[in-house]
TIRO-2110 file (N, C-alpha, C; in Angstrom, 1 decimal):
// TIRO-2110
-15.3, 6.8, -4.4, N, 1, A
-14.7, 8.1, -4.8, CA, 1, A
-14.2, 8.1, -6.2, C, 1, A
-14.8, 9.0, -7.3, N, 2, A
-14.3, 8.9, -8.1, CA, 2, A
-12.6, 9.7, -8.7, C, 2, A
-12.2, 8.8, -9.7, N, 3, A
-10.5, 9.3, -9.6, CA, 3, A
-10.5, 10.3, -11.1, C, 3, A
-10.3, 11.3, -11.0, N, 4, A
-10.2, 12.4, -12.5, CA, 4, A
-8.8, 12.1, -12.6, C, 4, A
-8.6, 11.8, -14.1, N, 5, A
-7.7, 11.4, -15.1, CA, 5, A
-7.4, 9.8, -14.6, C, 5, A
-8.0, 9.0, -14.2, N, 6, A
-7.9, 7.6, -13.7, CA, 6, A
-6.9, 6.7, -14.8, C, 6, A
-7.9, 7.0, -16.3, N, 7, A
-7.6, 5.7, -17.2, CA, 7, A
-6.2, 6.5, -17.9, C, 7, A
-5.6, 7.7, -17.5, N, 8, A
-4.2, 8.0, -17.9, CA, 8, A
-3.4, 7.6, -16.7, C, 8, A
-4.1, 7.0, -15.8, N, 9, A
-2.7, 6.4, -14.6, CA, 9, A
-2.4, 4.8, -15.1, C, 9, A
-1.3, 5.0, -14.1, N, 10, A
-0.9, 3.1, -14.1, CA, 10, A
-0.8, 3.1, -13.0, C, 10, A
-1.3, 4.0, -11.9, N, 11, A
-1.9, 3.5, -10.5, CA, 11, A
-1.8, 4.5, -9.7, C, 11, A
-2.8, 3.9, -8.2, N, 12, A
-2.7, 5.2, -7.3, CA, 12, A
-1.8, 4.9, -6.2, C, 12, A
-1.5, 6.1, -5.9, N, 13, A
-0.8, 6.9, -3.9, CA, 13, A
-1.2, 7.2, -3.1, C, 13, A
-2.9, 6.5, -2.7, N, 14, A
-3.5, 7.5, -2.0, CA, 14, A
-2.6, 8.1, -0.5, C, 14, A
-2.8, 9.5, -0.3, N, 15, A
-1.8, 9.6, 1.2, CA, 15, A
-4.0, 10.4, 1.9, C, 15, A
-3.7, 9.2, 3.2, N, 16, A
-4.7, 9.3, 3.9, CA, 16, A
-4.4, 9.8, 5.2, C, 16, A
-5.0, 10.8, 5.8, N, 17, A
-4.6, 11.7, 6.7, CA, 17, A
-5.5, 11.5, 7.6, C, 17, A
-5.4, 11.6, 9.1, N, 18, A
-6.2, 11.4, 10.2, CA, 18, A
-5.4, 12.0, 11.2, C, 18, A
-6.0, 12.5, 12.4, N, 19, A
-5.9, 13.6, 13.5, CA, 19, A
-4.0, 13.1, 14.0, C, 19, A
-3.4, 12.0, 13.5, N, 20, A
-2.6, 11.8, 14.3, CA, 20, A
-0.7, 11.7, 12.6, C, 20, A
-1.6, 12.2, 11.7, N, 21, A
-0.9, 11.9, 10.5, CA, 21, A
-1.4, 11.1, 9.5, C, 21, A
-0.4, 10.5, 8.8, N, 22, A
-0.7, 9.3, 7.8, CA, 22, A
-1.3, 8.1, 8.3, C, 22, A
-2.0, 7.9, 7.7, N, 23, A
-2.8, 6.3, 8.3, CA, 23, A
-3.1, 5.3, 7.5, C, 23, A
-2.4, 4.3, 7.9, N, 24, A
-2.4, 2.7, 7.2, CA, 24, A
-3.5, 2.0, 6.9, C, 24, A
-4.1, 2.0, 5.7, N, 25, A
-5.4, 1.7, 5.4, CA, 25, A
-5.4, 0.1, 5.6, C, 25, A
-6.5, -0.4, 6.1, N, 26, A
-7.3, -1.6, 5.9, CA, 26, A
-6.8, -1.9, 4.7, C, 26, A
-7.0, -3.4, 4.9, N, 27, A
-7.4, -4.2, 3.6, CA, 27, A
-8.5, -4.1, 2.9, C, 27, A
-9.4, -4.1, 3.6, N, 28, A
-10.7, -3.9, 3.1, CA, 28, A
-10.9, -2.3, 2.2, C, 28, A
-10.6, -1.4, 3.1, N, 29, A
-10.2, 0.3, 2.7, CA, 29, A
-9.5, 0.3, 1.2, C, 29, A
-8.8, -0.4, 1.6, N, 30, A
-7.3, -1.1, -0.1, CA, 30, A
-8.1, -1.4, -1.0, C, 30, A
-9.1, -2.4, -0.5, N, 31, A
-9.7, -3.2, -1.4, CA, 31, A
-11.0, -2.4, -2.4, C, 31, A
-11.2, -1.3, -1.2, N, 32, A
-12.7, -0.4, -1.6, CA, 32, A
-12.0, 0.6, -3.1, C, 32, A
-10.9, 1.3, -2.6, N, 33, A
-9.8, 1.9, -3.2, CA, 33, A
-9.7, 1.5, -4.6, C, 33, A
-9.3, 0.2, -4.5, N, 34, A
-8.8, 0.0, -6.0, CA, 34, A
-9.9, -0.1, -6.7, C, 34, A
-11.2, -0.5, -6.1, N, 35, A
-12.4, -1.1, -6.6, CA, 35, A
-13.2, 0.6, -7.3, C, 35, A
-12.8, 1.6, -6.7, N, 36, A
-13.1, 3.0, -7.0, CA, 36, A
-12.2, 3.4, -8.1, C, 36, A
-11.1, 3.2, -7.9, N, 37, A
-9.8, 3.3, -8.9, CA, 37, A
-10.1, 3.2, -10.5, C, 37, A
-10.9, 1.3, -10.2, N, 38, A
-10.8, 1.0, -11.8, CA, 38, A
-12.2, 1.3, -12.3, C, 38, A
-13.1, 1.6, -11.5, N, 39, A
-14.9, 1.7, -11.8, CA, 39, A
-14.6, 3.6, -12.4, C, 39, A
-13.3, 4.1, -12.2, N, 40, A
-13.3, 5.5, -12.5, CA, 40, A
-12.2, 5.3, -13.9, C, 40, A
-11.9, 4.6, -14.2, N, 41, A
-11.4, 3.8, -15.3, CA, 41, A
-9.8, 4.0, -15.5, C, 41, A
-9.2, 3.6, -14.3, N, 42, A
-8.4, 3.1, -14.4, CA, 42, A
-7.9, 1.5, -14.8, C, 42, A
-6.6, 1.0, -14.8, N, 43, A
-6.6, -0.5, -15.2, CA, 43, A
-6.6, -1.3, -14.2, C, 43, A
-7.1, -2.9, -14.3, N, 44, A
-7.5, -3.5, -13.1, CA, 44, A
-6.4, -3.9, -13.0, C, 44, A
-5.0, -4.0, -13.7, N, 45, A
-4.0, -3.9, -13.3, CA, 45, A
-3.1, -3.3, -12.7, C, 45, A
-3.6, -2.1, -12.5, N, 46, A
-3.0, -0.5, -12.1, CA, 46, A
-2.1, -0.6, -10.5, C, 46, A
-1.2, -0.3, -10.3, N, 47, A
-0.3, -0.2, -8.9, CA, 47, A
-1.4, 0.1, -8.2, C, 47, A
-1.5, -0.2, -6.3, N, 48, A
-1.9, 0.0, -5.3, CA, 48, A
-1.2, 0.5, -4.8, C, 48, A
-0.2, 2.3, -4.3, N, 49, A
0.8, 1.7, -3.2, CA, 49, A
0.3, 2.3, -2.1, C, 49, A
0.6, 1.3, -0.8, N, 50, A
0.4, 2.2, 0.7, CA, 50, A
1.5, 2.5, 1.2, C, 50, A
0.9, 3.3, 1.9, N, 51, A
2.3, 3.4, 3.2, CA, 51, A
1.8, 3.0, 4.6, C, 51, A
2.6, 1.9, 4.3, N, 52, A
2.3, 0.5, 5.7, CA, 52, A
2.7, 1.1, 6.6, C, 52, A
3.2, 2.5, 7.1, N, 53, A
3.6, 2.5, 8.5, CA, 53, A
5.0, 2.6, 8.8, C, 53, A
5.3, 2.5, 10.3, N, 54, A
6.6, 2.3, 10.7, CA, 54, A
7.2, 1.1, 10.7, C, 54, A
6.0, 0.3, 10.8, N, 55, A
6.4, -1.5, 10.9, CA, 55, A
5.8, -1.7, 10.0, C, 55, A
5.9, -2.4, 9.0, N, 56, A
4.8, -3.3, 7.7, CA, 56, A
4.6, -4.4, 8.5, C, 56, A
3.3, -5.0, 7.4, N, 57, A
2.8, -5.8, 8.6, CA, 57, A
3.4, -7.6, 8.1, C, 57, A
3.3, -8.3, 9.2, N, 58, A
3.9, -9.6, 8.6, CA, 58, A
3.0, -10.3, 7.6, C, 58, A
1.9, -9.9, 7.9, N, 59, A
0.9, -11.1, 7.3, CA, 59, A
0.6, -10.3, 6.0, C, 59, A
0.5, -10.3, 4.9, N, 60, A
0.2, -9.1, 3.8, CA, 60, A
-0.3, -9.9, 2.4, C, 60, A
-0.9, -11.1, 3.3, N, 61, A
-2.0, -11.9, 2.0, CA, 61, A
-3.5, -11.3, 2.4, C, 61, A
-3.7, -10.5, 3.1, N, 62, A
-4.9, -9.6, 2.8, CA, 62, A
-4.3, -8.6, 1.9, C, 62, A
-3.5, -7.8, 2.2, N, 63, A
-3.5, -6.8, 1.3, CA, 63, A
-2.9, -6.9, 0.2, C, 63, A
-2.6, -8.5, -0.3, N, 64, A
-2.0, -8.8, -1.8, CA, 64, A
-3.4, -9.1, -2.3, C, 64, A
-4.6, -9.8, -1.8, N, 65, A
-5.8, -10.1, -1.9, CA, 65, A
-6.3, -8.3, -2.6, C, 65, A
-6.1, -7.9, -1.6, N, 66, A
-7.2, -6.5, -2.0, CA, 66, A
-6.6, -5.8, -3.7, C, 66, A
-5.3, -6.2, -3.9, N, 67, A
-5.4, -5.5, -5.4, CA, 67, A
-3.7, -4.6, -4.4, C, 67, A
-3.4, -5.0, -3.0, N, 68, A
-1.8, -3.7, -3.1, CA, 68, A
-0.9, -4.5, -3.7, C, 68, A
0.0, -3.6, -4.6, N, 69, A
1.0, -4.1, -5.0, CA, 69, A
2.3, -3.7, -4.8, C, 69, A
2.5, -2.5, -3.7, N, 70, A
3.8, -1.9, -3.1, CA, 70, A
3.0, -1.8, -1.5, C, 70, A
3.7, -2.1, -0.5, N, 71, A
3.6, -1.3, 0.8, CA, 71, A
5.1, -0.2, 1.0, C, 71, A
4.7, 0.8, 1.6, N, 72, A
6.2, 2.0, 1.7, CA, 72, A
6.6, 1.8, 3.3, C, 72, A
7.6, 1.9, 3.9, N, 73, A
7.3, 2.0, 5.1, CA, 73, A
9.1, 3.2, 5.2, C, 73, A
8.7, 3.7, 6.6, N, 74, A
9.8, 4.8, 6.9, CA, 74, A
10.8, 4.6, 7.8, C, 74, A
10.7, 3.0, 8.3, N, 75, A
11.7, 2.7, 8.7, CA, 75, A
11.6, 2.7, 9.9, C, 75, A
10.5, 3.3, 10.5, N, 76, A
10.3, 4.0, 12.0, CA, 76, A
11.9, 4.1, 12.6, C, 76, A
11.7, 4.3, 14.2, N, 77, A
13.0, 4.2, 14.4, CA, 77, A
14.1, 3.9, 14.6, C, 77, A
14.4, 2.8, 13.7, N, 78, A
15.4, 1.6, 13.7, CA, 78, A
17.0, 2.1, 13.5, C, 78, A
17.8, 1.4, 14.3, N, 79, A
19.1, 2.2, 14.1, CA, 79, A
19.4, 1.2, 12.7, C, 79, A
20.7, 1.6, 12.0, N, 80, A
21.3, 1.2, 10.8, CA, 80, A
21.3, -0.2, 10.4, C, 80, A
22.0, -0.7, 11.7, N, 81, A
22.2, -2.1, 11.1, CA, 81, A
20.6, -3.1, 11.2, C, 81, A
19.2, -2.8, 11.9, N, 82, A
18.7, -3.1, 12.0, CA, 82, A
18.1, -2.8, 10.8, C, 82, A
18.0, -1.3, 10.1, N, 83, A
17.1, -1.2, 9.1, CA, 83, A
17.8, -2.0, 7.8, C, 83, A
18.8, -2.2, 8.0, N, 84, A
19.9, -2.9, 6.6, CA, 84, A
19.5, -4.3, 7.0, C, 84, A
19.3, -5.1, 7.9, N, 85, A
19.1, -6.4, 7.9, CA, 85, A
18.0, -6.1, 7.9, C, 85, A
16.4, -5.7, 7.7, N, 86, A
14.8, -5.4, 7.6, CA, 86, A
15.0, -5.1, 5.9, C, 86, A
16.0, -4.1, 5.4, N, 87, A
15.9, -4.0, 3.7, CA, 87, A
16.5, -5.6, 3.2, C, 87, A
17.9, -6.0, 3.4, N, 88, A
18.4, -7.4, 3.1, CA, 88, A
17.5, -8.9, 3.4, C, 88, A
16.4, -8.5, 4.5, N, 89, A
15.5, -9.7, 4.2, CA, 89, A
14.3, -9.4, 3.3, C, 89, A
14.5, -8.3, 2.4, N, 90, A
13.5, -8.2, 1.8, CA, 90, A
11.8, -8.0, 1.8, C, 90, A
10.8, -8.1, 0.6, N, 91, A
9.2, -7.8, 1.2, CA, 91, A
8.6, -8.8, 1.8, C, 91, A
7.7, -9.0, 2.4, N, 92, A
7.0, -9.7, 3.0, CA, 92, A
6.5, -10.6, 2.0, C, 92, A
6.4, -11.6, 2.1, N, 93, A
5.6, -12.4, 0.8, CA, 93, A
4.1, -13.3, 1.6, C, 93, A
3.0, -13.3, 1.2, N, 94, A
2.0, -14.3, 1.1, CA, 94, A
2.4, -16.0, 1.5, C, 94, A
3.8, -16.4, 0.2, N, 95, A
3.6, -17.5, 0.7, CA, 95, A
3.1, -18.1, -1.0, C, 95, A
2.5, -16.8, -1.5, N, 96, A
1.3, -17.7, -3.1, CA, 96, A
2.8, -17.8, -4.4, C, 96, A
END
């Protein structure tokens, strides 16, 4: 899919919609994404961000692989002190 005004971004937002709302792309989808992003000439450096969902996921060395560099998530519906200890442990890391 090609991206108009691509090589004036420093990255994309895609928001992907499906019968049920927003939908948490694959890695692979991520990976197609950014690979359309920079072939439309944006930088192969350029932001990825998704929106992971209500839960991000634990494992997120595919989607650091595919080129994401932010996941968003909404907190689903966690009371306070749960979502403050889920922000105070921070993002998910790979491990790399």
């Amino acid at each position: 899919m090609p991206f108009r005004a691509a090589e004036h971004a420093a990255g994309v937002v895609p928001a992907t919609f499906g019968p049920e709302g927003l939908v948490v792309l694959s890695p692979a989808d991520a990976a197609r994404l950014k690979a359309d992003f920079v072939a439309s000439g944006g930088p192969e450096d350029g932001d990825v961000v998704l929106w992971g969902g209500p839960v991000l996921p634990v494992e997120v060395a595919e989607y650091e692989a595919a080129g994401v560099t932010w996941m968003l998530t909404d907190g689903g519906a966690r009371g306070w002190e749960e979502l403050r200890a889920f922000v105070a442990a921070g993002p998910p890391r790979c491990g790399a």
